[in-house]
Jmol script that loads the backbone (N, CA, C; Angstrom):
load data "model"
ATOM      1  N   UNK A   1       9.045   7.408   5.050  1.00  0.00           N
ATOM      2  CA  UNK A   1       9.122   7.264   6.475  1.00  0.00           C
ATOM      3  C   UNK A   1      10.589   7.121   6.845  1.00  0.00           C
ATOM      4  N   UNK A   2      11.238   7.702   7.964  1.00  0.00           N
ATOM      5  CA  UNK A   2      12.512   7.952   8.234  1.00  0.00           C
ATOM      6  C   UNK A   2      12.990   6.433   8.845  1.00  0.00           C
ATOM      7  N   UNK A   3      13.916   6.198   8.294  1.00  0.00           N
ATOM      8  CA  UNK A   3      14.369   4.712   9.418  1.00  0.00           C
ATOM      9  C   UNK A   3      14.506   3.885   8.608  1.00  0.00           C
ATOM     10  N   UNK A   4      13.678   3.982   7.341  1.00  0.00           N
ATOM     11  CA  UNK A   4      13.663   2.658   6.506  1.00  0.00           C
ATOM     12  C   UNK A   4      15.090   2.082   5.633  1.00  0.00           C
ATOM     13  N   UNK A   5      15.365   3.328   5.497  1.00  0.00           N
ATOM     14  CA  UNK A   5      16.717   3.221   4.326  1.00  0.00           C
ATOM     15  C   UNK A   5      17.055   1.798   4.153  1.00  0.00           C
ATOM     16  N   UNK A   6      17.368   1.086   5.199  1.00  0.00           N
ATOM     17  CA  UNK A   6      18.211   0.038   5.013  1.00  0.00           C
ATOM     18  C   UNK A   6      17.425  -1.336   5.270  1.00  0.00           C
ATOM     19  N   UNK A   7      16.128  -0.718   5.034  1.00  0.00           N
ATOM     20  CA  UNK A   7      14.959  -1.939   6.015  1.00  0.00           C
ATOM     21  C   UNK A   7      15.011  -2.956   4.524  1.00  0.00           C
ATOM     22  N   UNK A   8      15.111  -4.394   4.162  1.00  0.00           N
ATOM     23  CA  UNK A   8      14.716  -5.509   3.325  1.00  0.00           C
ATOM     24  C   UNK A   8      13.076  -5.428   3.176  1.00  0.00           C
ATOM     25  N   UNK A   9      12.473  -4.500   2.811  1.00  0.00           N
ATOM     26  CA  UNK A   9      10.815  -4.657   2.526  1.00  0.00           C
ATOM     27  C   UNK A   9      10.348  -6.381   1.918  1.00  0.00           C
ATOM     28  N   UNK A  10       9.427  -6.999   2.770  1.00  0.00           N
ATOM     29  CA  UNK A  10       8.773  -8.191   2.645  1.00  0.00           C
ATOM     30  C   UNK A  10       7.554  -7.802   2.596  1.00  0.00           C
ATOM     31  N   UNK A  11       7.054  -9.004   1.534  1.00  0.00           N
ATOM     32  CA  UNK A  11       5.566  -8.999   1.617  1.00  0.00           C
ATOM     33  C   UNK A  11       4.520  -8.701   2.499  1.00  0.00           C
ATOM     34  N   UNK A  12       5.181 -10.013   3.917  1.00  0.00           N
ATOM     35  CA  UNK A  12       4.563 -10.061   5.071  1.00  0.00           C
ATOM     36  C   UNK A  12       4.488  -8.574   6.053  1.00  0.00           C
ATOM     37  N   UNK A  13       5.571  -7.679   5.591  1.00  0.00           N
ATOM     38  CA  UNK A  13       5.505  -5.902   5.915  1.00  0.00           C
ATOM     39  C   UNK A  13       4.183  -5.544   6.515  1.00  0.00           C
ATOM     40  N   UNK A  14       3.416  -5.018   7.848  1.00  0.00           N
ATOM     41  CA  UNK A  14       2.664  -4.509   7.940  1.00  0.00           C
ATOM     42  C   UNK A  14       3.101  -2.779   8.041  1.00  0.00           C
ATOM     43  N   UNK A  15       2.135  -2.243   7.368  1.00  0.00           N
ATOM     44  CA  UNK A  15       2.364  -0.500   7.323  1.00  0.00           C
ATOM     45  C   UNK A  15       2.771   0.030   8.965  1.00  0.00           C
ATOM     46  N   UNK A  16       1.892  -0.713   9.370  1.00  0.00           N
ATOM     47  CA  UNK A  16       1.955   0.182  11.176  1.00  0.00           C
ATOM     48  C   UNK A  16       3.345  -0.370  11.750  1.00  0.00           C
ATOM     49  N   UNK A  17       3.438  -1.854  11.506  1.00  0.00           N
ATOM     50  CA  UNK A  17       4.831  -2.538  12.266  1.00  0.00           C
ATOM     51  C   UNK A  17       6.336  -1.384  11.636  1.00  0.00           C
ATOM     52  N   UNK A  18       5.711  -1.210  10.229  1.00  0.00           N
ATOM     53  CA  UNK A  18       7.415   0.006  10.159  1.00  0.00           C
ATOM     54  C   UNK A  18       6.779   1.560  10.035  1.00  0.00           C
ATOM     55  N   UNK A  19       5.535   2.045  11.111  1.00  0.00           N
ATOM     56  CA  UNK A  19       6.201   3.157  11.446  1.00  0.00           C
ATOM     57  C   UNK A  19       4.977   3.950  11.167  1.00  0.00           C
ATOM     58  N   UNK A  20       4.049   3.708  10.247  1.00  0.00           N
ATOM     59  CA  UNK A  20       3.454   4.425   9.476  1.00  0.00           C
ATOM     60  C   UNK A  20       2.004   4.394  10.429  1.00  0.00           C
ATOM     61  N   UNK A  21       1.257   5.608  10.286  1.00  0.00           N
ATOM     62  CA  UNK A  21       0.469   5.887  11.006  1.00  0.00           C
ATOM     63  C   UNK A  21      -0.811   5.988   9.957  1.00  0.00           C
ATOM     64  N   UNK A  22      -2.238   6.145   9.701  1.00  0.00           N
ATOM     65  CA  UNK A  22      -3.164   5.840   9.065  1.00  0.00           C
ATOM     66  C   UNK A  22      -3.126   7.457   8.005  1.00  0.00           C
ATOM     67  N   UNK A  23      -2.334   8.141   8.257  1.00  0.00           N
ATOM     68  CA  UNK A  23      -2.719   9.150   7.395  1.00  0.00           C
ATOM     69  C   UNK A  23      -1.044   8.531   6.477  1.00  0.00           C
ATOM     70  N   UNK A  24      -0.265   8.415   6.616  1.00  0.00           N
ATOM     71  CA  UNK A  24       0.968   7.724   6.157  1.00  0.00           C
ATOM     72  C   UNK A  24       0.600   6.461   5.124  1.00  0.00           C
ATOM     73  N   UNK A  25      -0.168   5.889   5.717  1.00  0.00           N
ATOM     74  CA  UNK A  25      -0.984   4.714   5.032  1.00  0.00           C
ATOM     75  C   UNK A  25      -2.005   5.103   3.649  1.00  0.00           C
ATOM     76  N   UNK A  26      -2.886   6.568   4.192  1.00  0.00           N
ATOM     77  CA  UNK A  26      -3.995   6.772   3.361  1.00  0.00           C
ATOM     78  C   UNK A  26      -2.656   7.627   1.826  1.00  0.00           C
ATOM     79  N   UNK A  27      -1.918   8.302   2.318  1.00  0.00           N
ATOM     80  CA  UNK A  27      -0.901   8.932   1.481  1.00  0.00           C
ATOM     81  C   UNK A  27      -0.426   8.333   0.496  1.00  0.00           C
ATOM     82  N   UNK A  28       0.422   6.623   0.968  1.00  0.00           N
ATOM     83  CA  UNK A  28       1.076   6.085   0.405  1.00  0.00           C
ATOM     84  C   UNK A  28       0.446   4.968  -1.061  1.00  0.00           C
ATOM     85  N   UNK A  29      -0.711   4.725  -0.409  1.00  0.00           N
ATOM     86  CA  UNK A  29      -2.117   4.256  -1.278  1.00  0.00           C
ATOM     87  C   UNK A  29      -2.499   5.629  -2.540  1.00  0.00           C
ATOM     88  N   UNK A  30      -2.503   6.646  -2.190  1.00  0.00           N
ATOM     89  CA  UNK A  30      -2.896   7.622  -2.729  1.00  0.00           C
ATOM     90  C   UNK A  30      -1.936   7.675  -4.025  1.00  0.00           C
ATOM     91  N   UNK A  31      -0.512   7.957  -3.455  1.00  0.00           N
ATOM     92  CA  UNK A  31       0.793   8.341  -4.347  1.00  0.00           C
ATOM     93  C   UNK A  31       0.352   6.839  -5.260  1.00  0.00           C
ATOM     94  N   UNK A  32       0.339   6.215  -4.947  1.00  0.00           N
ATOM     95  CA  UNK A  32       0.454   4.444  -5.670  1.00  0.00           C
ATOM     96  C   UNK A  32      -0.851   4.365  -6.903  1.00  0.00           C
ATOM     97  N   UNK A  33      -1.528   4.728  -6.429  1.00  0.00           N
ATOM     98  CA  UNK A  33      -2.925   4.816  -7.403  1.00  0.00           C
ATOM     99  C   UNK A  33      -2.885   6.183  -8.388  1.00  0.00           C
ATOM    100  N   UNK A  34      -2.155   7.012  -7.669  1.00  0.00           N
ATOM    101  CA  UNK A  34      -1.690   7.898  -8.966  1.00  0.00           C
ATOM    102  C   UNK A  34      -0.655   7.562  -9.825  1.00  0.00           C
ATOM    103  N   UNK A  35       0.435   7.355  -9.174  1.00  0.00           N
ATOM    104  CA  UNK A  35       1.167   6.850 -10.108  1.00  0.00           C
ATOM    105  C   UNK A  35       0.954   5.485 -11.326  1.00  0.00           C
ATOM    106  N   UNK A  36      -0.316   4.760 -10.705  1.00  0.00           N
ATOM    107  CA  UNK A  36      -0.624   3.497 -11.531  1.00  0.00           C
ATOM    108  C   UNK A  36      -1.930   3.896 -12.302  1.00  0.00           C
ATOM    109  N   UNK A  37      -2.294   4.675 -12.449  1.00  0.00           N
ATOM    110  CA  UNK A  37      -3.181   5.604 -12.887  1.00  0.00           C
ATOM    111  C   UNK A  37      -4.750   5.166 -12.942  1.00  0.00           C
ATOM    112  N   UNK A  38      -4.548   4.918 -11.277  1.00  0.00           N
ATOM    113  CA  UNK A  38      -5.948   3.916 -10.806  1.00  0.00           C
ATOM    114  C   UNK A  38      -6.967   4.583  -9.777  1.00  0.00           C
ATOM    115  N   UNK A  39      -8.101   4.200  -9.510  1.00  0.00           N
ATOM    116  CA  UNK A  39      -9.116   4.696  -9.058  1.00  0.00           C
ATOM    117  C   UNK A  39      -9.759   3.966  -8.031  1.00  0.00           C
ATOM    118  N   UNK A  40      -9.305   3.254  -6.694  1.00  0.00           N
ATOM    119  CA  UNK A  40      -9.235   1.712  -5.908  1.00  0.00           C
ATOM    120  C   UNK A  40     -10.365   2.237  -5.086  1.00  0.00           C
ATOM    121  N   UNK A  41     -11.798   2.103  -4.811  1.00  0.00           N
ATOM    122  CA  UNK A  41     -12.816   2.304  -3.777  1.00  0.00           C
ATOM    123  C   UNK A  41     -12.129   2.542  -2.317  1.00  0.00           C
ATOM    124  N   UNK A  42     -11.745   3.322  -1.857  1.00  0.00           N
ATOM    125  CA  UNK A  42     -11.506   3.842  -0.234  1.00  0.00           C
ATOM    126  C   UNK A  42     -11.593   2.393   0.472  1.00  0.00           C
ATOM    127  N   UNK A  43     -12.876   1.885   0.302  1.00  0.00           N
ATOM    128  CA  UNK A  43     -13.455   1.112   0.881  1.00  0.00           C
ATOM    129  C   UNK A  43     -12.324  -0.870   1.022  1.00  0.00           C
ATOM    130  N   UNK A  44     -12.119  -0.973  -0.299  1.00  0.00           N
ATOM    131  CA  UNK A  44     -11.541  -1.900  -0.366  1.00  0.00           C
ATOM    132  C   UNK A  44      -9.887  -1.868  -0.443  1.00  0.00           C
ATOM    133  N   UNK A  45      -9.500  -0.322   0.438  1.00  0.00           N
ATOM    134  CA  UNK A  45      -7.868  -0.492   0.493  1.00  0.00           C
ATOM    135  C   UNK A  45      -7.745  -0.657   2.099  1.00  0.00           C
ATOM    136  N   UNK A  46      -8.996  -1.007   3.038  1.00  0.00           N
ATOM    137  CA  UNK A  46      -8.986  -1.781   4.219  1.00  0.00           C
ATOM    138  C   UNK A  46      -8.872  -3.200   4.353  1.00  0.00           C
ATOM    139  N   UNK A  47      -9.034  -3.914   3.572  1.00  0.00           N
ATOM    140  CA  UNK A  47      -8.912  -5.307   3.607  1.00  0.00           C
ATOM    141  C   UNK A  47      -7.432  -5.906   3.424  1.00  0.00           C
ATOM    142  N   UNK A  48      -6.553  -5.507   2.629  1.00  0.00           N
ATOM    143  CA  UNK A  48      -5.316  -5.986   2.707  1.00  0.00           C
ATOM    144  C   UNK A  48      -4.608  -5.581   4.090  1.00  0.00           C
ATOM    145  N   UNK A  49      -3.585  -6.841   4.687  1.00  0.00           N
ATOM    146  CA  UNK A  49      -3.398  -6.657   6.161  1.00  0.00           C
ATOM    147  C   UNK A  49      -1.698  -6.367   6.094  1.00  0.00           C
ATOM    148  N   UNK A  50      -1.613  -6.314   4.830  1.00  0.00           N
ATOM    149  CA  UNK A  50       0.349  -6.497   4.808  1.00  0.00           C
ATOM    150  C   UNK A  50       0.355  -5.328   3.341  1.00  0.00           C
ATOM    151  N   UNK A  51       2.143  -5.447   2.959  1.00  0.00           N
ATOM    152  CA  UNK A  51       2.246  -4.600   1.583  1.00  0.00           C
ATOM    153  C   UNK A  51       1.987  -5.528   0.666  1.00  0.00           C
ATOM    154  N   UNK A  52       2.214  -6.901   0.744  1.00  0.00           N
ATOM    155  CA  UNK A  52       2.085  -7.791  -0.176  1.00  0.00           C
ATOM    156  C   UNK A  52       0.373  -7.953  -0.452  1.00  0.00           C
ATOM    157  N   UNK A  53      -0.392  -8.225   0.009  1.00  0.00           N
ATOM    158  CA  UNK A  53      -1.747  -8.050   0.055  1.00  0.00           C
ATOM    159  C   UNK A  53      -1.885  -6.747  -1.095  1.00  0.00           C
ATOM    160  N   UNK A  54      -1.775  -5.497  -0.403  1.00  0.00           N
ATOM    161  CA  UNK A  54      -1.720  -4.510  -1.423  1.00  0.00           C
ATOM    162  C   UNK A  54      -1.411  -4.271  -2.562  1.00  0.00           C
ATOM    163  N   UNK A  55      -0.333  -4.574  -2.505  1.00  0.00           N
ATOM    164  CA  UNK A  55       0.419  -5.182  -3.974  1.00  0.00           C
ATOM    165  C   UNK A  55      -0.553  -6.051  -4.824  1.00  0.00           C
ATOM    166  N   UNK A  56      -1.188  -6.677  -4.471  1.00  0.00           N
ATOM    167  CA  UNK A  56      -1.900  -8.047  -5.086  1.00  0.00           C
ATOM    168  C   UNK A  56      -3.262  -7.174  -5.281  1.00  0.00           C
ATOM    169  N   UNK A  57      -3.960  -6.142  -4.503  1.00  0.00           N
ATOM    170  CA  UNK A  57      -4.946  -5.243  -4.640  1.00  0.00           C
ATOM    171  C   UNK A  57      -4.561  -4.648  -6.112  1.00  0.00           C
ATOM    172  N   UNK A  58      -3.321  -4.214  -5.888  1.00  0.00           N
ATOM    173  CA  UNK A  58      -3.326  -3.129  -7.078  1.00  0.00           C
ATOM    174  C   UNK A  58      -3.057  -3.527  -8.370  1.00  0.00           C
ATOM    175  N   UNK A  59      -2.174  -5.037  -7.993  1.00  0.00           N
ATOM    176  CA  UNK A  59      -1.894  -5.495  -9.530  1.00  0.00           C
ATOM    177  C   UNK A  59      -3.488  -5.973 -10.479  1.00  0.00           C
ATOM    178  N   UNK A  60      -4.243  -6.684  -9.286  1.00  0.00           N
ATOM    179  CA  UNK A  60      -5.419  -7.028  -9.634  1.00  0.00           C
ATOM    180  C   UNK A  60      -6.242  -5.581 -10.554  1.00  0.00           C
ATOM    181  N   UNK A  61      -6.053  -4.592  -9.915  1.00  0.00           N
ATOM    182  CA  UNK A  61      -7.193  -3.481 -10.477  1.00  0.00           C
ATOM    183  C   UNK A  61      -6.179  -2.861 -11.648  1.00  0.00           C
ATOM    184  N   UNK A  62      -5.280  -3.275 -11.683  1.00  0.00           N
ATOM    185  CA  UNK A  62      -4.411  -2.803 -12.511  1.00  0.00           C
ATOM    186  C   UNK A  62      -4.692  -3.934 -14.073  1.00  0.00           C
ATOM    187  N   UNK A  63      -5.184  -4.917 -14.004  1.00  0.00           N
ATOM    188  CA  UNK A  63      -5.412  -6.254 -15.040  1.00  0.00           C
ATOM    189  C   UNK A  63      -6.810  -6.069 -15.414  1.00  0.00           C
ATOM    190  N   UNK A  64      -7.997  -5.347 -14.409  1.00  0.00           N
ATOM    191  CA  UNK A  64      -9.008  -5.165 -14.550  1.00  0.00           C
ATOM    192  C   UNK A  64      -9.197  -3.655 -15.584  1.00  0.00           C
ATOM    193  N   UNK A  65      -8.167  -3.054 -15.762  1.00  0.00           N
ATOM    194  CA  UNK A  65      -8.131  -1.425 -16.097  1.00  0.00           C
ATOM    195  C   UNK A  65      -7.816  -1.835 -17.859  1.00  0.00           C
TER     196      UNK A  65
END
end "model"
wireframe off; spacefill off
backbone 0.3
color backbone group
């Protein structure tokens, strides 16, 4: 997403507050689960409300793998 370069990314980060729109969101989840070579239910990458949340989604399914 353009703008960020110089942004300090925090936990508390919501996707929409810097920019990102729900297909930006579904993308960035996507790239992340490929690269972590994970398989996260659609369903349960709605519940985290921040990046830190997410983060904590993925490390979790990542300990479960």
């Amino acid at each position: 997403m353009p703008g960020l370069e110089a942004h300090e990314f925090a936990a508390s980060d919501r996707l929409a507050d810097l920019g990102a729109n729900s297909m930006d969101c579904a993308e960035i989840a996507m790239i992340v689960q490929e690269s972590l070579g994970l398989a996260v239910p659609r369903v349960e990458l709605f519940g985290p409300k921040n990046i830190g949340e997410l983060a904590d989604l993925f490390l979790k399914k990542l300990k479960l793998a």
